[in-house]
C-alpha positions as CSV (number, residue, x, y, z in Angstrom):
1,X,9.6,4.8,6.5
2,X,6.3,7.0,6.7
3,X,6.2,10.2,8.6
4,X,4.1,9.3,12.1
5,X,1.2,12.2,12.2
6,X,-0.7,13.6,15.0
7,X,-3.4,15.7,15.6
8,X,-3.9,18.6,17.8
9,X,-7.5,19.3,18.9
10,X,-9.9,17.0,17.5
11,X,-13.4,19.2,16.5
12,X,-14.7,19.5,13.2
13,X,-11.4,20.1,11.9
14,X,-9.4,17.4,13.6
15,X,-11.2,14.0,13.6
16,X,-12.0,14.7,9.8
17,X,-8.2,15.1,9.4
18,X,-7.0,12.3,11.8
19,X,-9.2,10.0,10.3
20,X,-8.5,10.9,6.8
21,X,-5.0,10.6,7.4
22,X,-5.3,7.4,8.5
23,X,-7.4,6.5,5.8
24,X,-4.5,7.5,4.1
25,X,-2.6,4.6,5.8
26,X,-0.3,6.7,7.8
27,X,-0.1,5.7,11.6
28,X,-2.3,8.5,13.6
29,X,-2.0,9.9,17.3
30,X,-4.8,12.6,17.9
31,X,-4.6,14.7,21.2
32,X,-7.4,16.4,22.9
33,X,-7.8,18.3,26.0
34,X,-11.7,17.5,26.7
35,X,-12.1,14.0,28.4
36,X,-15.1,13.3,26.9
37,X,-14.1,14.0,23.6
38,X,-12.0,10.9,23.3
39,X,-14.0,8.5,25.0
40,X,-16.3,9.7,22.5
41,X,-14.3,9.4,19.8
42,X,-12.7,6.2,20.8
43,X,-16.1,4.2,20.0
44,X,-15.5,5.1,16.3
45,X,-17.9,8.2,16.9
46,X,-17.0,11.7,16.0
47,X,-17.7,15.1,17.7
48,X,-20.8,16.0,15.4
49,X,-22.4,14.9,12.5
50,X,-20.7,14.6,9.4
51,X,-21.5,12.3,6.3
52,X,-18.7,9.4,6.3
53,X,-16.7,10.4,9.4
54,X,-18.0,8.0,11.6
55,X,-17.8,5.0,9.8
56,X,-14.2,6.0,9.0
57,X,-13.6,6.3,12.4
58,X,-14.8,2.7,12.8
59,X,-12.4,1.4,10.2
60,X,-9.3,2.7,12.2
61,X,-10.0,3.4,15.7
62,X,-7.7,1.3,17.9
63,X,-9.3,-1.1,20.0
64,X,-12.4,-1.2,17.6
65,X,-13.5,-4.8,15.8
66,X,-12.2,-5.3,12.4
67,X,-10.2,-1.6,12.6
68,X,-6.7,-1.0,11.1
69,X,-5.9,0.4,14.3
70,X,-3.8,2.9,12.8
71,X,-5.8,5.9,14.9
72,X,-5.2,6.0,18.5
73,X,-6.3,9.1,21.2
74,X,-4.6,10.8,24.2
75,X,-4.6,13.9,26.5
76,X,-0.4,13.6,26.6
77,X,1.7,16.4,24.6
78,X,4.8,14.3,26.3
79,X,3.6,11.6,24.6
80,X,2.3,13.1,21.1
81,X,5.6,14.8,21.0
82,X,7.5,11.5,21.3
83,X,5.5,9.5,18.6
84,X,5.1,12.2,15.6
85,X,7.2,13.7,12.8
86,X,4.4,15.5,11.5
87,X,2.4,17.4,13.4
88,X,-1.1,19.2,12.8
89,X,-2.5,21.8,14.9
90,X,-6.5,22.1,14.3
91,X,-7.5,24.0,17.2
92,X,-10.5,26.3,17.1
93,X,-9.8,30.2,16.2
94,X,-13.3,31.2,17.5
95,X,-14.5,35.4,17.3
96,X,-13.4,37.2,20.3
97,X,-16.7,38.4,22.7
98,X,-17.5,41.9,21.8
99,X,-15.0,42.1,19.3
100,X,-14.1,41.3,15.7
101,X,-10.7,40.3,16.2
102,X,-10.5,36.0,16.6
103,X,-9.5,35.0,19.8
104,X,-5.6,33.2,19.2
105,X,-5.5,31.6,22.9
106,X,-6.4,28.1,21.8
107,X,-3.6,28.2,19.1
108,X,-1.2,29.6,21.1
109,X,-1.7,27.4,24.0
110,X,-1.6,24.3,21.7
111,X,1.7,25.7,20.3
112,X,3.1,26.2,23.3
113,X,1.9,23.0,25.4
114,X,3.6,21.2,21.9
115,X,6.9,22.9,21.5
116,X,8.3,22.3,25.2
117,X,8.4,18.7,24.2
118,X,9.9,18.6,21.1
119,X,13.0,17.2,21.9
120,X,13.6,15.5,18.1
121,X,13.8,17.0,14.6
122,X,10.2,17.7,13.5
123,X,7.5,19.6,11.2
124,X,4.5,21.6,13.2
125,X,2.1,22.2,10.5
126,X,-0.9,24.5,11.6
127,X,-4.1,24.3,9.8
128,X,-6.4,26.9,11.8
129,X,-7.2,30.1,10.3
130,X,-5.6,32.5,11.7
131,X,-5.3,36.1,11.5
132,X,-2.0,36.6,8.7
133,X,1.4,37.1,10.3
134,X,0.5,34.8,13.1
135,X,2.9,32.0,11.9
136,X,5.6,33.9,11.9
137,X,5.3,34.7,15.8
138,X,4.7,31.0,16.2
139,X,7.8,29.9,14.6
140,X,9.4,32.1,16.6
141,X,7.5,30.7,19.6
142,X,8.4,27.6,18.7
143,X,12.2,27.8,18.4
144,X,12.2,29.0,21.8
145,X,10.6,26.7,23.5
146,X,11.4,23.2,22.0
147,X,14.6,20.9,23.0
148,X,14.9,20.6,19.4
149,X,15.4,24.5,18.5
150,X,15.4,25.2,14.4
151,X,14.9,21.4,14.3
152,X,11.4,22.1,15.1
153,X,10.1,23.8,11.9
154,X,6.8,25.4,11.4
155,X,4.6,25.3,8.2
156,X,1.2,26.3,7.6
157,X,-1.3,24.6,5.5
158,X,-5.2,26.1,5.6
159,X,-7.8,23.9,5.1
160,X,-10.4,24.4,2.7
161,X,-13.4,21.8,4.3
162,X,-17.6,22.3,3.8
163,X,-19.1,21.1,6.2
164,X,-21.2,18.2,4.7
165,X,-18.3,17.3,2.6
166,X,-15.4,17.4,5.0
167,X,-14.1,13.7,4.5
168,X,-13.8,13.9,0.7
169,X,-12.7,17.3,0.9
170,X,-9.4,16.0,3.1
171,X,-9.1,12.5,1.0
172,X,-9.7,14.3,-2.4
173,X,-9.2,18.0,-1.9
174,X,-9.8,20.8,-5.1
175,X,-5.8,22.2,-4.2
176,X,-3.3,21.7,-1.1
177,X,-1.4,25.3,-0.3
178,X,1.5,25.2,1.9
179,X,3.7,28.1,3.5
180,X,6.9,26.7,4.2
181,X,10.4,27.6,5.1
182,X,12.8,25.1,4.0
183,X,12.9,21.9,1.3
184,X,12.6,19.7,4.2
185,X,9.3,20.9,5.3
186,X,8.1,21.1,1.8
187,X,9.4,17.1,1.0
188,X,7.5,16.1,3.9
189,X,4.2,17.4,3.5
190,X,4.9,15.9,-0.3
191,X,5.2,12.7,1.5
192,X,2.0,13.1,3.8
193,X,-0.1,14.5,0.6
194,X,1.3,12.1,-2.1
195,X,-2.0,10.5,-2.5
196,X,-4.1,13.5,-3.7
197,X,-0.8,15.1,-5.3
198,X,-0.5,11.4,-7.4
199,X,-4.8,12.4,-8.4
200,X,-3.5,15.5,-9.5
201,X,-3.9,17.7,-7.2
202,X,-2.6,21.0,-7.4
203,X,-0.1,21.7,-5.2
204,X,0.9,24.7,-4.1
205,X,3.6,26.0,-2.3
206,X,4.4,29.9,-0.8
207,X,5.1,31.8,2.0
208,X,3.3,32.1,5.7
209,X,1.3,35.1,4.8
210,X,0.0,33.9,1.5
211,X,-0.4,30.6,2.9
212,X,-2.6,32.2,6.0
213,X,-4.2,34.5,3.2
214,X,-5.7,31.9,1.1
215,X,-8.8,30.8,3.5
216,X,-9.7,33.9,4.9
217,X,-9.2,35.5,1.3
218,X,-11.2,32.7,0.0
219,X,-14.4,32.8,2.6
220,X,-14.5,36.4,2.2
221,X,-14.7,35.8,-2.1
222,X,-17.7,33.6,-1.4
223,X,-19.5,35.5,1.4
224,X,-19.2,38.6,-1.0
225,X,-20.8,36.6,-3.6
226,X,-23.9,35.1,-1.5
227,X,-24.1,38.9,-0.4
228,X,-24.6,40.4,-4.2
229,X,-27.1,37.8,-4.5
230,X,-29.3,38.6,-1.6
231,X,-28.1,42.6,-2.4
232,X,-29.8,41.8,-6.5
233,X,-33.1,40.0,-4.1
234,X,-33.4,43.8,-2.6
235,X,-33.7,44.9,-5.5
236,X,-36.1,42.2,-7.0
237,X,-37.6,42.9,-3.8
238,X,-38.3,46.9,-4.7
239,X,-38.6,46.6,-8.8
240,X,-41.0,43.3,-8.7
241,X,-38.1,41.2,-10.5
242,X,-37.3,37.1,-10.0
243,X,-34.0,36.7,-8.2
244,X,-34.0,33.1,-9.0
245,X,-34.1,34.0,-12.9
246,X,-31.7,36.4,-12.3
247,X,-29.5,34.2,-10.5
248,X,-29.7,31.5,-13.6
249,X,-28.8,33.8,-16.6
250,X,-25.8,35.5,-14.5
251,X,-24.7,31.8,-13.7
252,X,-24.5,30.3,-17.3
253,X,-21.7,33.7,-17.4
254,X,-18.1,31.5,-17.1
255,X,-16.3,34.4,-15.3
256,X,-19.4,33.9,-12.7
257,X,-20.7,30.7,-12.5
258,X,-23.7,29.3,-11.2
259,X,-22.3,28.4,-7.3
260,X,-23.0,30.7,-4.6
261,X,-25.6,32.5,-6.2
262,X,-29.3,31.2,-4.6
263,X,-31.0,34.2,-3.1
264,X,-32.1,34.0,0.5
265,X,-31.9,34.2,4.0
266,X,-27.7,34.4,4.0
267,X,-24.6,32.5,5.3
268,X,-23.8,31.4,8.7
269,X,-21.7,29.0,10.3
270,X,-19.2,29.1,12.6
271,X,-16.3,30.2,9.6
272,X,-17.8,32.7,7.3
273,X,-19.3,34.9,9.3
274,X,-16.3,34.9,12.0
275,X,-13.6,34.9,9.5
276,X,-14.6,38.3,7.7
277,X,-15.2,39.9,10.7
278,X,-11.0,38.7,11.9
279,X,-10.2,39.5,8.3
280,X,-11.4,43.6,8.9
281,X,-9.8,43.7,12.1
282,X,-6.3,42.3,11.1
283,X,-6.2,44.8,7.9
284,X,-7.2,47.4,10.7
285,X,-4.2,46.5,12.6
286,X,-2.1,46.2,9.2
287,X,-3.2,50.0,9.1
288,X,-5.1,49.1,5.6
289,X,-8.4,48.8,7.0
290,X,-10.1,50.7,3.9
291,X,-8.9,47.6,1.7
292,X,-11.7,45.2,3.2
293,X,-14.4,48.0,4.3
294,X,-16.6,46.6,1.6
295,X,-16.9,43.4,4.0
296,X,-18.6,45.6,6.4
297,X,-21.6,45.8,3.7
298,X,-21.2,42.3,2.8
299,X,-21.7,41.5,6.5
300,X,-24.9,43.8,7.1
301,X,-26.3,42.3,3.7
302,X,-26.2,39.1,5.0
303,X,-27.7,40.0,8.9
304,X,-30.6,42.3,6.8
305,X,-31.7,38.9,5.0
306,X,-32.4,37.2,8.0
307,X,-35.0,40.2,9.3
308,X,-36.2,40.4,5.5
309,X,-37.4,36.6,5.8
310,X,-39.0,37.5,9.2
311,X,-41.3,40.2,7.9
312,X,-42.2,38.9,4.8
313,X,-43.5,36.1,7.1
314,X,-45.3,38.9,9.3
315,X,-46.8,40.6,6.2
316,X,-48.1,36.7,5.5
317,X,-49.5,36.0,9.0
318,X,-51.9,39.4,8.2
319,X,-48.9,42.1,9.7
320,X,-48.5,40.1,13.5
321,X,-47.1,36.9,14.7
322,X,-49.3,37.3,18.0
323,X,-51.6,34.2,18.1
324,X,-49.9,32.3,15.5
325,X,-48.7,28.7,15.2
326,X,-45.7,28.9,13.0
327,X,-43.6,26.2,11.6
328,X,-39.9,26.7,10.6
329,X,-38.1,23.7,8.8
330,X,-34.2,23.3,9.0
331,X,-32.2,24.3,12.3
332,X,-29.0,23.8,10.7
333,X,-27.0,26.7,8.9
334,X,-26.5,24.5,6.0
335,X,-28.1,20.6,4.9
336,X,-26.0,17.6,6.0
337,X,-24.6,19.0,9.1
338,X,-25.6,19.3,12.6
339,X,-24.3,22.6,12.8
340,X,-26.3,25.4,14.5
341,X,-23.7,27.9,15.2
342,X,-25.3,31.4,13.9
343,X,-27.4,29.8,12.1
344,X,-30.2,32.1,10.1
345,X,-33.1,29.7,10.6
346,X,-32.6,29.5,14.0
347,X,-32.1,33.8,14.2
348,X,-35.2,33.9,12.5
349,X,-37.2,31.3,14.4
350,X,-36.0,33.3,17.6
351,X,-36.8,37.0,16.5
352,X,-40.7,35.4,15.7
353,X,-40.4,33.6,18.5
354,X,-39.9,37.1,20.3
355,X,-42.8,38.8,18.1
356,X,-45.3,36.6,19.9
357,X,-45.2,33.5,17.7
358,X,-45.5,30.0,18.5
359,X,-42.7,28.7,16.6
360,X,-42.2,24.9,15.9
361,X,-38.8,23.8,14.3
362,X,-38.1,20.2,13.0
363,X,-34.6,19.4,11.3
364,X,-33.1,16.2,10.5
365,X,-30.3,16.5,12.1
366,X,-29.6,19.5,14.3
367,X,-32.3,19.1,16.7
368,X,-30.5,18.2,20.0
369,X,-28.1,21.3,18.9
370,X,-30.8,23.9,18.4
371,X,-33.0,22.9,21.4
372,X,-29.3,23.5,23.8
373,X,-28.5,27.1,21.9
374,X,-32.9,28.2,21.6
375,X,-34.4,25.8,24.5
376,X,-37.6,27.9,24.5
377,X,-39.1,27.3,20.8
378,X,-41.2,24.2,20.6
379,X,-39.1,21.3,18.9
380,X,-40.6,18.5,16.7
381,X,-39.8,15.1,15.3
382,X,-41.3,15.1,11.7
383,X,-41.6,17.9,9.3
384,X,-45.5,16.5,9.1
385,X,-45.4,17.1,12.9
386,X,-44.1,20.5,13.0
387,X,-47.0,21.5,10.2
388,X,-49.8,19.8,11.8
389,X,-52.2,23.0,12.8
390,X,-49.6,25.9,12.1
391,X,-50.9,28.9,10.1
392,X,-47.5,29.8,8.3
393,X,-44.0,27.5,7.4
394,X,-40.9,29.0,6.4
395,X,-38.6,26.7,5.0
396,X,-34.7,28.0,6.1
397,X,-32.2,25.2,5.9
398,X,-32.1,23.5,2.3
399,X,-32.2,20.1,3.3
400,X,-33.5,17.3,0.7
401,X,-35.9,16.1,3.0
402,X,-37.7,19.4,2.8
403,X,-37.5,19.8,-1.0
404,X,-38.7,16.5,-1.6
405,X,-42.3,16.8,0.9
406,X,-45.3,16.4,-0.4
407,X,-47.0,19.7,-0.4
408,X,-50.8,18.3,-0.3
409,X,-49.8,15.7,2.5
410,X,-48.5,18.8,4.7
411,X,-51.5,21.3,3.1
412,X,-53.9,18.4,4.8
413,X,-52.5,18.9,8.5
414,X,-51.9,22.9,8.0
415,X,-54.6,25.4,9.2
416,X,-53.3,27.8,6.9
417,X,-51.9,26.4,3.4
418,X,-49.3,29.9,3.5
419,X,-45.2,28.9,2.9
420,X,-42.3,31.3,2.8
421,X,-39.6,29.7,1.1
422,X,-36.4,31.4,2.8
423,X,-33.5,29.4,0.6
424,X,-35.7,29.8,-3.0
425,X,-34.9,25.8,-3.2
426,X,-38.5,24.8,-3.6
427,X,-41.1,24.6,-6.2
428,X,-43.4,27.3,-6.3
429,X,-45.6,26.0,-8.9
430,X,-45.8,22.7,-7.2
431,X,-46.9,24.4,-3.8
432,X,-49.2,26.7,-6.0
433,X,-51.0,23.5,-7.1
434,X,-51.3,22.0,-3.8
435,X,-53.4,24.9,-3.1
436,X,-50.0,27.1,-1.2
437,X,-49.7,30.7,-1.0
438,X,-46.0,30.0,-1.7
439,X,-43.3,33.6,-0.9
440,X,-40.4,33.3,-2.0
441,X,-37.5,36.0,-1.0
442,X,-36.7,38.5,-4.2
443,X,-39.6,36.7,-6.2
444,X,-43.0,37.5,-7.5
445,X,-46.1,36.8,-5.1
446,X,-47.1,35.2,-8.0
């Protein structure tokens, strides 16, 4: 018989993986602590935008026309306890305020509301990323407090999801890494994963550290790569060189590659960011802190991009924003999500906002977000709309919208024809012929 799954904490992280398990045609109890949450979730919708989510929450949802029914929702460890074998914890491991260090209560507290219920043999499987050695002290935790004892095993398997991807990321992912203890734990996530394991892929099983390792290791990999990028801009910047051109003949390099490496206003999100900050302070407390002090740098590159885009807009608008209409496209930190957690459009929309500008933002899908976190900039629904009588745009959040406008279309509502492109995803010679000053960020005026 299949292993019963549930789901602890259903965010970003959770309703992607309850409803991809039960895509997966395992039965699915998901458990949250926020009312609204799983009424919400209940109609087939999920907590925020994601491309597929929702209509895979419509095929399974109990209670739902035409569902499987094989996803259900409650606010009862007693009962989540009762119905799973396997259990996933995908709480949120959010940056502590004023510090570095990622604040573990949400883990621990799901742990421990969990573990005092698990009166049968079972498999806690955590997925959050968490600072290394923190499994270990859950286990721990965990035999403690549960009926079952040792029956109750822990393993840890990170996830790996991009927001804007997350569904195929969970049904098809690149590699599944698991930190387990025993041959039973490792069988049974075999048995939950045997449909991407059967599509070949890789599977790969260690410890708890290496297994906590892997996703912080790997965001830190790619935030140090986005960082030379913008670091090579600088230096475009200073020497009158093309990033962009750069960026392409380093790319067609195999031992480089061409992902990662677009030049502009830097990473955000509510993982990068966070999760090399909690990376530093863990090696801190592992008394190895000099092993990661390059992330330091990688982190002030990224924050020094965003103030970069804001006064190469400045230097556009004639050296002050006082008196000027500006419009910024893309709220988002990234296209095809509604995510505006530190998001660099809306840092730089806010510091111009600050300099006396009268900033205008439009994005396709992070709107109500942005106008909660920044109610005071102007908001509005077209791109066309957000132009209409501005004298400068900077384009921030790569959507496909934005790269596929019509430059003379916007050029006719625009007092001033002047665009700074802040993700180098645009045309200049396109915008150039529309009759655009087009600034880019480490590229030629011209």
């Amino acid at each position: 018989m299949a292993p019963k799954i549930t789901v602890i904490g259903t965010g970003y992280l959770g309703a992607t993986h309850a409803a991809a398990m039960a895509e997966l045609g395992f039965e699915v109890l998901a458990l949250d602590v926020v009312p609204e949450k799983i009424a919400q979730l209940s109609t087939g919708r999920g907590p925020m935008y994601e491309p597929g989510l929702d209509e895979l929450l419509t095929k399974h949802v109990a209670g739902l026309e035409g569902s499987s029914g094989r996803l259900r929702f409650t606010m009862d460890f007693a009962e989540v306890a009762d119905f799973g074998d396997v259990h996933f914890v995908c709480v949120n491991t959010p940056q502590k305020h004023g510090e570095y260090a990622c604040d573990m209560s949400y883990v621990d507290s799901a742990m421990e509301s969990l573990a005092k219920h698990l009166s049968k043999p079972c498999l806690v499987v955590g997925k959050s990323t968490v600072p290394v050695g923190s499994a270990e002290r859950l286990a721990s935790r965990i035999a403690e407090l549960a009926p079952a004892g040792d029956e109750a095993e822990l393993a840890w398997n990170p996830e790996f999801l991009r927001e804007g991807f997350a569904v195929d990321d969970t049904l098809h992912p690149d590699r599944l890494v698991v930190g387990v203890r025993s041959e039973r734990a490792e069988k049974l996530l075999r048995e939950v994963y045997a449909t991407p394991i059967e599509e070949g892929t890789p599977f790969v099983v260690t410890d708890f550290p290496t297994a906590e390792l892997v996703k912080t290791s790997a965001n830190a990999f790619l935030a140090t790569k986005i960082s030379f990028i913008n670091a090579m801009a600088e230096i475009c910047e200073a020497a009158g060189g093309d990033v962009v051109k750069l960026a392409e003949s380093l790319g067609y390099d195999e031992r480089i590659g061409h992902k990662f490496l677009r030049a502009g206003v830097g990473f955000g999100g509510g993982c990068l960011p966070k999760d090399i900050r909690a990376y530093m302070a863990r090696a801190g407390e592992l008394g190895v802190d000099q092993a990661l002090t390059f992330l330091r740098e990688i982190d002030s590159i990224n924050m020094r991009r965003r103030g970069a885009a804001v006064e190469l807009a400045r230097e556009a608008c004639g050296g002050s924003f006082l008196g000027k209409r500006v419009a910024v496209l893309g709220a988002t930190f990234k296209p095809d999500s509604d995510d505006v957690r530190d998001s660099p459009a809306l840092n730089v929309a806010g510091q111009i906002h600050l300099q006396g500008g009268q900033v205008t933002v439009y994005d396709p899908k992070g709107m109500e977000n942005a106008r909660r976190l920044f109610p005071t900039l102007g908001y509005a629904d077209s791109a066309l709309d957000a132009v209409r009588g501005t004298d400068i745009v900077l384009h921030l959040t790569e959507w496909r919208e934005f790269r596929e406008l019509d430059p003379a279309e916007l050029g006719a509502v625009a007092a001033r024809r002047t665009i700074v492109d802040g993700r180098n995803a645009l045309d200049p010679e396109k915008w150039r012929a529309a009759g655009w000053t087009y600034r880019g960020m480490g590229r030629p005026n011209a």
